[in-house]
C-alpha positions as CSV (number, residue, x, y, z in Angstrom):
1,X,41.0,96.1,116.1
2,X,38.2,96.8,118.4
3,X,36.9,99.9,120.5
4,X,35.8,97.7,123.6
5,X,35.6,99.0,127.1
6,X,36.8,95.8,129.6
7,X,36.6,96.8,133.3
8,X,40.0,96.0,134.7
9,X,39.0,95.9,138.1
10,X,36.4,92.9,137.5
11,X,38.2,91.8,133.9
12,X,34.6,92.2,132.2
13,X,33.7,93.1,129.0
14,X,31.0,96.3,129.1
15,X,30.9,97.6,125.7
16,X,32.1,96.5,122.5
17,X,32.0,99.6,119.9
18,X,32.2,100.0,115.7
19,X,35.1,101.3,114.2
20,X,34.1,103.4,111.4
21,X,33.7,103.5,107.9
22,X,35.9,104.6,105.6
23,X,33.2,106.6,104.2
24,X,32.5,108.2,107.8
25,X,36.5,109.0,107.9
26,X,36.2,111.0,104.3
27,X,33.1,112.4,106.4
28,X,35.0,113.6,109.4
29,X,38.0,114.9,107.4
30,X,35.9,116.8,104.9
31,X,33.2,118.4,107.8
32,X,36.7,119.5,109.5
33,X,38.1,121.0,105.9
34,X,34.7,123.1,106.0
35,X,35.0,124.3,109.8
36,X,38.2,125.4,109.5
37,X,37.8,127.3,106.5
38,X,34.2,128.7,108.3
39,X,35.4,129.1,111.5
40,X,39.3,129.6,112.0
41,X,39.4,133.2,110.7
42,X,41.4,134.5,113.3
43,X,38.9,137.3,114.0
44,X,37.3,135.0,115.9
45,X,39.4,133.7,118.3
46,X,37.4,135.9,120.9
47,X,34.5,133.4,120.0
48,X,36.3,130.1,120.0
49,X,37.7,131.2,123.5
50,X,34.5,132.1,124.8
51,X,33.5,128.4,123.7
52,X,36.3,126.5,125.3
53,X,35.1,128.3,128.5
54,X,31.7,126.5,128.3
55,X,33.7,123.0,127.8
56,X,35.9,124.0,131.0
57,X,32.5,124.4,132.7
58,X,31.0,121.4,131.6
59,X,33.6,119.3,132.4
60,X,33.1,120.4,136.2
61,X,29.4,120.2,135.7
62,X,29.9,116.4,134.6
63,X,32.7,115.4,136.9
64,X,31.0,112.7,138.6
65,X,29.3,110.9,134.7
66,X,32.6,111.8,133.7
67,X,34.8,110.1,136.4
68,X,33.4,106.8,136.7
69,X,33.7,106.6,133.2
70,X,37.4,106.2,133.1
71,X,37.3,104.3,136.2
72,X,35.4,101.9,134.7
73,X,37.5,102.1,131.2
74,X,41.2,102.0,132.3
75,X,40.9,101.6,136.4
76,X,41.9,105.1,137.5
77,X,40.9,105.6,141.4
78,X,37.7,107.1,141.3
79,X,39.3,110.0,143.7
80,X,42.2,110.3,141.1
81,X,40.0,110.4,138.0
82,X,37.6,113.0,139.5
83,X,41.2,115.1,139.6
84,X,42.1,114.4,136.3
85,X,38.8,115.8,135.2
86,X,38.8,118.8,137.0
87,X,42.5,119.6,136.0
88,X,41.6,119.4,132.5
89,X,38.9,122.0,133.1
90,X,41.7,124.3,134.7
91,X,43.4,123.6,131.1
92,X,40.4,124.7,129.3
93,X,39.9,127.7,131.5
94,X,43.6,128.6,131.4
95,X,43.2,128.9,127.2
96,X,40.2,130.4,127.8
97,X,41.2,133.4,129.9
98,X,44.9,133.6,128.2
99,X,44.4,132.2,124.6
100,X,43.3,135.1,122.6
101,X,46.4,137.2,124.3
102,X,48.8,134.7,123.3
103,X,47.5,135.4,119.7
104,X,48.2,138.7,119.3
105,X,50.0,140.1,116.7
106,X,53.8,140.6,117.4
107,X,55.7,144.1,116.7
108,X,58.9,143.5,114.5
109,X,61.5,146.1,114.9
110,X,62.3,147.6,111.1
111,X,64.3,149.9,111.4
112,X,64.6,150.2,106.7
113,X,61.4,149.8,106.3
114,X,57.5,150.2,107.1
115,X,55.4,148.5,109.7
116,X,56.7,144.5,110.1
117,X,54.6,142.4,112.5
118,X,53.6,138.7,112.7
119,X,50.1,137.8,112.8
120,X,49.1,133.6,113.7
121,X,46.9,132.3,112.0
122,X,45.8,128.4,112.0
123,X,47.0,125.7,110.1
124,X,43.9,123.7,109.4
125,X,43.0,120.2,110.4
126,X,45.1,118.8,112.9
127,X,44.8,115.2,114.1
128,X,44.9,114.0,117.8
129,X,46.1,110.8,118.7
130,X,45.6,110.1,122.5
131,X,46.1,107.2,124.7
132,X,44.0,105.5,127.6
133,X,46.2,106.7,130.4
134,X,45.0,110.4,131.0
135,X,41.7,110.1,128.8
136,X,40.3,113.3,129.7
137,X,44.1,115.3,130.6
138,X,45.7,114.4,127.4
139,X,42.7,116.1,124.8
140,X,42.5,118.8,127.0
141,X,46.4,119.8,126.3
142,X,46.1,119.1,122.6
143,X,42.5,120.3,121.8
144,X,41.9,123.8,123.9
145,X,44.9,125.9,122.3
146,X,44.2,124.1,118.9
147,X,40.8,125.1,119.1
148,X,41.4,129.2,120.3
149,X,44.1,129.0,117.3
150,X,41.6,128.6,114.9
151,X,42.2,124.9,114.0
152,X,40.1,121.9,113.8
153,X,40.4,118.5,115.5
154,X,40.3,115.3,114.6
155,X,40.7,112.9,117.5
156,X,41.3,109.2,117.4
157,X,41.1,107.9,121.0
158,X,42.6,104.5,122.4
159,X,41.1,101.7,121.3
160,X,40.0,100.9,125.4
161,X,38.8,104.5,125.5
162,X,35.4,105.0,123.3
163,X,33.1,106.1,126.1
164,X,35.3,108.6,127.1
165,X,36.1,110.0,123.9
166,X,32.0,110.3,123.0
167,X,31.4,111.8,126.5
168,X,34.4,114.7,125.2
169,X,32.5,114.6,121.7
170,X,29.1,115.5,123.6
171,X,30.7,118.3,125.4
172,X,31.9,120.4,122.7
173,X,28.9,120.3,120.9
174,X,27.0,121.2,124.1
175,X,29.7,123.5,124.5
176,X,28.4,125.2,121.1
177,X,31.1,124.7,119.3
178,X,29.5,124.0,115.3
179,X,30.0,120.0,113.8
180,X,33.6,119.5,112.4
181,X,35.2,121.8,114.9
182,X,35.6,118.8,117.0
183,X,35.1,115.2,115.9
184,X,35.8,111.9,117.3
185,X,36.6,109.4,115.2
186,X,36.8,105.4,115.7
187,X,39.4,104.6,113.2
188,X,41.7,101.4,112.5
189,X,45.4,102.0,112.3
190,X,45.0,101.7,108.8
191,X,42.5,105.0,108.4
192,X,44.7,106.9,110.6
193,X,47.6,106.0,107.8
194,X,45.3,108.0,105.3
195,X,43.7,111.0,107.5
196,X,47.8,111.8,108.1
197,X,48.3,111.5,104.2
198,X,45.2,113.6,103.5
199,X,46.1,117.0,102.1
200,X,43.3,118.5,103.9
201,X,45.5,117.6,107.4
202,X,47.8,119.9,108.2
203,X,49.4,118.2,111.5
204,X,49.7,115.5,114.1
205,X,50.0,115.4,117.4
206,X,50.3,112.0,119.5
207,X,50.8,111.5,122.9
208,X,51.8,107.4,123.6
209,X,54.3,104.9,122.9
210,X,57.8,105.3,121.6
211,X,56.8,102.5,118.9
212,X,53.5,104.9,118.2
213,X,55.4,107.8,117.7
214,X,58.3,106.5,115.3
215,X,55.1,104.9,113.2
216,X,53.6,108.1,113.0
217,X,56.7,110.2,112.8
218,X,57.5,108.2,110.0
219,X,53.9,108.7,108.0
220,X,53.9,112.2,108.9
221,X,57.4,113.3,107.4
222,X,56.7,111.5,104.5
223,X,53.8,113.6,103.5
224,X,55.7,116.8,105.2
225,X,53.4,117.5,108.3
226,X,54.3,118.9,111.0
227,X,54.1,116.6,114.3
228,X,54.2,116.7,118.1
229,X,55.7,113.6,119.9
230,X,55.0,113.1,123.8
231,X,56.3,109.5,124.2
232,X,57.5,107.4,127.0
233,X,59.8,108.3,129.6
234,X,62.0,106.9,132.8
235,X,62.7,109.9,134.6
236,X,65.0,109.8,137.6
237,X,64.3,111.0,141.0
238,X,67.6,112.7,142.8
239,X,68.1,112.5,146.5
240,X,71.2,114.7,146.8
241,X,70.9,116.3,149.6
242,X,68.0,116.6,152.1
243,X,67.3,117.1,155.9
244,X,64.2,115.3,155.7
245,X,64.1,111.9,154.5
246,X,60.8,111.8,155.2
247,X,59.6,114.4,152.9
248,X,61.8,112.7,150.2
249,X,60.5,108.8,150.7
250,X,56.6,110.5,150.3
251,X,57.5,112.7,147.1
252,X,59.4,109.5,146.0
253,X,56.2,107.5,146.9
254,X,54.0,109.9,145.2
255,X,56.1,110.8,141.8
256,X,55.9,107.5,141.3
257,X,53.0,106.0,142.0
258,X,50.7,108.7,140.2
259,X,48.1,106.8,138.4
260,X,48.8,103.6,140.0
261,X,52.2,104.3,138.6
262,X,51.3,104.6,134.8
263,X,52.4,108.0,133.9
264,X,55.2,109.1,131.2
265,X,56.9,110.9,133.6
266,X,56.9,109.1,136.5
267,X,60.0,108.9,138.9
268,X,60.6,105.3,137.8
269,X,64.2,105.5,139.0
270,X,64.9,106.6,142.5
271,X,68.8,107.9,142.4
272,X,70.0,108.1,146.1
273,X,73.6,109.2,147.2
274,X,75.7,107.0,149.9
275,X,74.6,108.7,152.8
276,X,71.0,108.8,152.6
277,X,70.7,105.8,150.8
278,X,70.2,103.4,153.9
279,X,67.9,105.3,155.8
280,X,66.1,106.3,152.6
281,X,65.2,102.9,150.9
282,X,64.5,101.3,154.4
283,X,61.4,104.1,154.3
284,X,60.8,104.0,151.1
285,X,60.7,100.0,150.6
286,X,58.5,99.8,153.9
287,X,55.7,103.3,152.6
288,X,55.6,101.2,149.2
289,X,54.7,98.3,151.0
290,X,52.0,99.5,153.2
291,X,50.2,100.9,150.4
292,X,46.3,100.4,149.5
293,X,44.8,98.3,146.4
294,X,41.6,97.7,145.3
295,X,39.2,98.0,142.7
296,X,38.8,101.7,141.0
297,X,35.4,102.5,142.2
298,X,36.7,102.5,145.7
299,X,37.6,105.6,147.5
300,X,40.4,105.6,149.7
301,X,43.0,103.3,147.9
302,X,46.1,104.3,147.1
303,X,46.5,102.4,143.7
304,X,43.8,100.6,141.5
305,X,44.2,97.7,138.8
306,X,46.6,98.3,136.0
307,X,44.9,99.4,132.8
308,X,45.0,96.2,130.9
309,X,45.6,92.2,131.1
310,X,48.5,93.1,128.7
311,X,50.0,95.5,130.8
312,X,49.9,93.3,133.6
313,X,51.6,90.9,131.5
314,X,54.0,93.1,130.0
315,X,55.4,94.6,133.3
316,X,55.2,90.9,135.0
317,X,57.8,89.9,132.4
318,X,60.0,92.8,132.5
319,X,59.9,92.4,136.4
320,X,60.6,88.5,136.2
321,X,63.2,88.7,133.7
322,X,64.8,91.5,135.8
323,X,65.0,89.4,139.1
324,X,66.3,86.1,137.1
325,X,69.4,88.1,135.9
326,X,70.0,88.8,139.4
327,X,67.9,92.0,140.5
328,X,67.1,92.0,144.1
329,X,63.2,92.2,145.1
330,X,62.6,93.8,148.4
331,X,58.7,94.4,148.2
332,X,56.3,93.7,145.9
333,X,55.3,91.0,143.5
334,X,56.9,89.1,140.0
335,X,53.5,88.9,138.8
336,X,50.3,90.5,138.4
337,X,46.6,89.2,140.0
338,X,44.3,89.7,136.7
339,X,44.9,93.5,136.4
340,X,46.3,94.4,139.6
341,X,50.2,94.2,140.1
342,X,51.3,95.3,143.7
343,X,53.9,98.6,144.5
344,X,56.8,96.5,143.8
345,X,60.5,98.0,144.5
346,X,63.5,96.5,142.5
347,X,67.4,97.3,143.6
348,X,70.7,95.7,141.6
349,X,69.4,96.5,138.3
350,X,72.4,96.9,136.4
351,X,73.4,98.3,132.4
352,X,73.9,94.5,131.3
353,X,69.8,94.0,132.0
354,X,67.5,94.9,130.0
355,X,65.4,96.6,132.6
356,X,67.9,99.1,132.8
357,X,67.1,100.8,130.0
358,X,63.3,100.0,129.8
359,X,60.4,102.2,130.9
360,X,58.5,100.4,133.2
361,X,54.5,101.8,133.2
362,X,53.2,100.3,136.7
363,X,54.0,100.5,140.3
364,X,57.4,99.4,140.3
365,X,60.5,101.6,141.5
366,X,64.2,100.6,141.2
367,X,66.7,102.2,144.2
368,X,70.1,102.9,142.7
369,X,72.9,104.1,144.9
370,X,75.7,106.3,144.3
371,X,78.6,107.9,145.1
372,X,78.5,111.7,143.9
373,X,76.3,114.3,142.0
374,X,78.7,113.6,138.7
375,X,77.4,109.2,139.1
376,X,74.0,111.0,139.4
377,X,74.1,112.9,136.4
378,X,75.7,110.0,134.6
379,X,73.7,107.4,135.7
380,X,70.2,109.9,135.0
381,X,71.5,111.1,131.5
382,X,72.1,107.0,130.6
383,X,68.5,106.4,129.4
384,X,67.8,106.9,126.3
385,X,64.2,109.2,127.1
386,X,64.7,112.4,128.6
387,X,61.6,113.2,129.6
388,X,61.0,114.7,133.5
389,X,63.4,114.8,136.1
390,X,63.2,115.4,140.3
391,X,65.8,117.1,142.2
392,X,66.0,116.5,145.8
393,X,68.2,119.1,147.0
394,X,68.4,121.8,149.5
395,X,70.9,124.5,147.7
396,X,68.8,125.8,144.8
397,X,71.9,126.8,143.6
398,X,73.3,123.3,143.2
399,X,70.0,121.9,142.3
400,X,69.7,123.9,139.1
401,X,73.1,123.6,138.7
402,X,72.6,119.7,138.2
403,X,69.2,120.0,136.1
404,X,71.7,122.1,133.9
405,X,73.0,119.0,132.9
406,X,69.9,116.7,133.0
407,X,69.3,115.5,129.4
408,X,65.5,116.0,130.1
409,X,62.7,118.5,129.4
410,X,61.3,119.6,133.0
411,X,63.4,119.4,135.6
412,X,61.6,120.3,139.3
413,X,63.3,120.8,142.3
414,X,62.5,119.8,145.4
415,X,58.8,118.5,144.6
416,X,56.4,116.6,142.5
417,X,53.4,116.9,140.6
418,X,54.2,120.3,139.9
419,X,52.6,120.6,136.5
420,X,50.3,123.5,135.8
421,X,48.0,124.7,132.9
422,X,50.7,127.4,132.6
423,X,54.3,125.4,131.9
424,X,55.3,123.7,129.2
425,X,55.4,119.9,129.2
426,X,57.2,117.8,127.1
427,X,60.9,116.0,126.7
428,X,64.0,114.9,124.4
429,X,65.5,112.2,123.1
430,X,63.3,109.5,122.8
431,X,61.0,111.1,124.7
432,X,59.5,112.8,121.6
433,X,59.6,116.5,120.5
434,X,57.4,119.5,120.8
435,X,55.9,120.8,123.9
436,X,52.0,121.4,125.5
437,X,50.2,123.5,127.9
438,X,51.4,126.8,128.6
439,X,51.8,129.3,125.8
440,X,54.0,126.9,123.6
441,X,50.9,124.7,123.9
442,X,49.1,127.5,121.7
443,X,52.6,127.8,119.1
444,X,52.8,124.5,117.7
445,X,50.1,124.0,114.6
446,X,50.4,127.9,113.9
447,X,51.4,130.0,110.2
448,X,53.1,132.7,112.3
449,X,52.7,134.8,108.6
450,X,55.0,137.9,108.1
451,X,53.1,140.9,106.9
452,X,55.6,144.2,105.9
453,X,54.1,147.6,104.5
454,X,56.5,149.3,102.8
455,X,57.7,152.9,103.5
């Protein structure tokens, strides 16, 4: 395997990179033993927080180096990846103003004996496995509670994603956070098998595919850590009830086209009821088509090359194999130009293809029409992820009534893009398991120890 960053817009290799050693592995792991046993005392939590501040800081302070980075890396719209870096330094900020409160030690009434409470400590070493799509969004969920908790990271980047990954390096130890509190590491698939076996690592969190995540899962539980999944997903997008098509063709538009439509919990599947359905897919099938492309360094465009010439490949067979079983194609393209695959909209998809229970990571929608809220929910709960959902709905009431029955993890009503630094993320089913952000971002990789005094 390499670390090599290939510009999708222009296909061209910039910078191949070293994996490392094994010995610089043993290095990494060892360094982090150290920190953690130096540093995660949870005294100082105060001083960790104060830390992740900085990196918050420096991320803004950096957001243009760091931007065009990823642009260059994985194709993100220079626009969009100058948002994803200054969300993540809302993330940081967010742990560094609330972290050390979500700490605090918890009263336990006991009512037979002395003073109960629980106090959380750290775990230890944790590992971080993060993928190309969010470079800078995805450490920022895992690594800023971790950090205020007390643990230390160990944080294996994609393969595409090495200059990213040293540019996140260089900011926590500008940050002031001390070597092995934080440390990148270039490893093979095969080194990653023996940090999670490594008594010295206490956990594992990945964010990427569902084939990742079983690998991992598997590794993991059979040297008892502990593990956060945040895999794929093919969330549905409800339209059940709206007086302004409009507004519900551009959320539509926008859920899923976020990161020219490669995000785990993008509104893949557009569920529209009988009513609304014509007037609704005529809008949406004509905005999808009228949409921008071009390279990532432009500003302006609505959607920039897909990440990778196997991407493009990938999502040009699922697309092609869709239409020959007899999917209808009402805008868009069956295959990619190099990197960049057009906002494509499928209709007809039915259970007997095998698009209908794939995720598709690109910008391609399928319309499916239906009858009733109950088809809805049936047709919704039918995937096997259960990652996000979208409800479309003017009675609140009703809305929540239906996300009551969503076999997801978020449900949000009546908009998109409405993740925060504050709310939990995370799904079910094959989705994964575990949550980010928020304070269950801060509760995962945690001894939540019991101390009792007696009477």
């Amino acid at each position: 395997m390499k670390y090599q960053v290939t510009n999708p817009s222009t296909g061209e290799v910039v910078e191949t990179f070293e994996t490392a050693s094994d010995a610089e592995v043993e290095s990494a792991i060892s360094r982090a033993d150290t920190r953690y046993r130096e540093f995660g005392d949870w005294q100082r939590r105060a001083e960790r927080a104060e830390l992740v501040g900085r990196v918050a800081d420096l991320h803004l302070e950096r957001v243009d180096e760091l931007a065009q980075i990823i642009s260059e890396e994985m194709g993100k719209p220079i626009g969009q990846a100058r948002g994803e870096v200054e969300f993540s330094a809302l993330i940081y900020r967010y742990y560094a103003d609330n972290g050390v409160g979500f700490l605090a030690d918890e009263e336990l009434p006991n009512p037979d004996g002395g003073r109960a409470f629980v106090r959380r400590h750290g775990l230890g070493v944790i590992l971080g496995i993060m993928p190309w799509n969010f470079p800078y969004y995805q450490v920022a969920r895992f690594a800023g509670p971790n950090l205020i908790a007390g643990n230390t990271i160990l944080l294996k980047h994609a393969e595409q994603c090495p200059r990213s990954a040293s540019a996140i390096a260089r900011i926590f130890a500008d940050a002031g956070f001390p070597e092995g509190a934080y440390t990148d590491i270039r490893a093979t698939h095969e080194q990653i098998a023996v940090v999670i076996a490594d008594p010295r690592v206490q956990g594992v969190s990945l964010t990427g595919s569902e084939r990742a995540g079983a690998a991992v899962a598997e590794l993991a539980g059979r040297h008892l850590k502990k593990v956060v999944l945040e895999l794929g997903g093919s969330d549905a997008f409800l339209v059940l009830d709206t007086n302004d098509i409009d507004s519900a063709v551009e959320m539509a538009v926008s859920g899923r086209l976020e990161n020219s439509g490669q995000a785990c919990n993008g509104s893949k599947r557009i569920v529209v009821l009988d009513e609304y359905y014509d007037e609704f897919s005529e809008k949406f099938i004509a905005t999808m088509g009228n949409l921008t492309m071009g390279s990532a360094e432009r500003m302006g465009i609505d959607l920039g090359p897909l990440s990778s010439a196997q991407a493009a490949a990938t999502l040009t067979a699922q697309v092609s194999k869709a239409i020959d079983a007899g999917a209808e194609l009402h805008v868009g393209a069956v295959s990619a130009d190099g990197c960049f695959f057009p906002p494509t909209v499928l209709s007809g998809v039915t259970p007997e293809m095998d698009l209908y229970r794939e995720e598709l990571f690109g910008p391609v929608a399928v319309l499916y029409r239906v009858s009733s809220d109950e088809e809805a929910i049936e047709l919704a709960n039918s995937s096997a992820y259960g990652l996000g959902s979208v409800v479309v709905c003017q009675d609140p009431e009703r809305a929540e009534r239906i996300g009551d029955r969503l076999e997801v993890g978020m449900v949000f009503i009546n908009g998109v893009g409405l993740d925060g630094p504050n709310l939990p993320f995370g799904g079910i089913k094959r989705s994964g398991f575990g949550r980010e952000l928020g304070r269950y971002g801060v509760e995962e990789f945690l001894n939540k120890k019991l101390y009792v005094h007696g009477c």
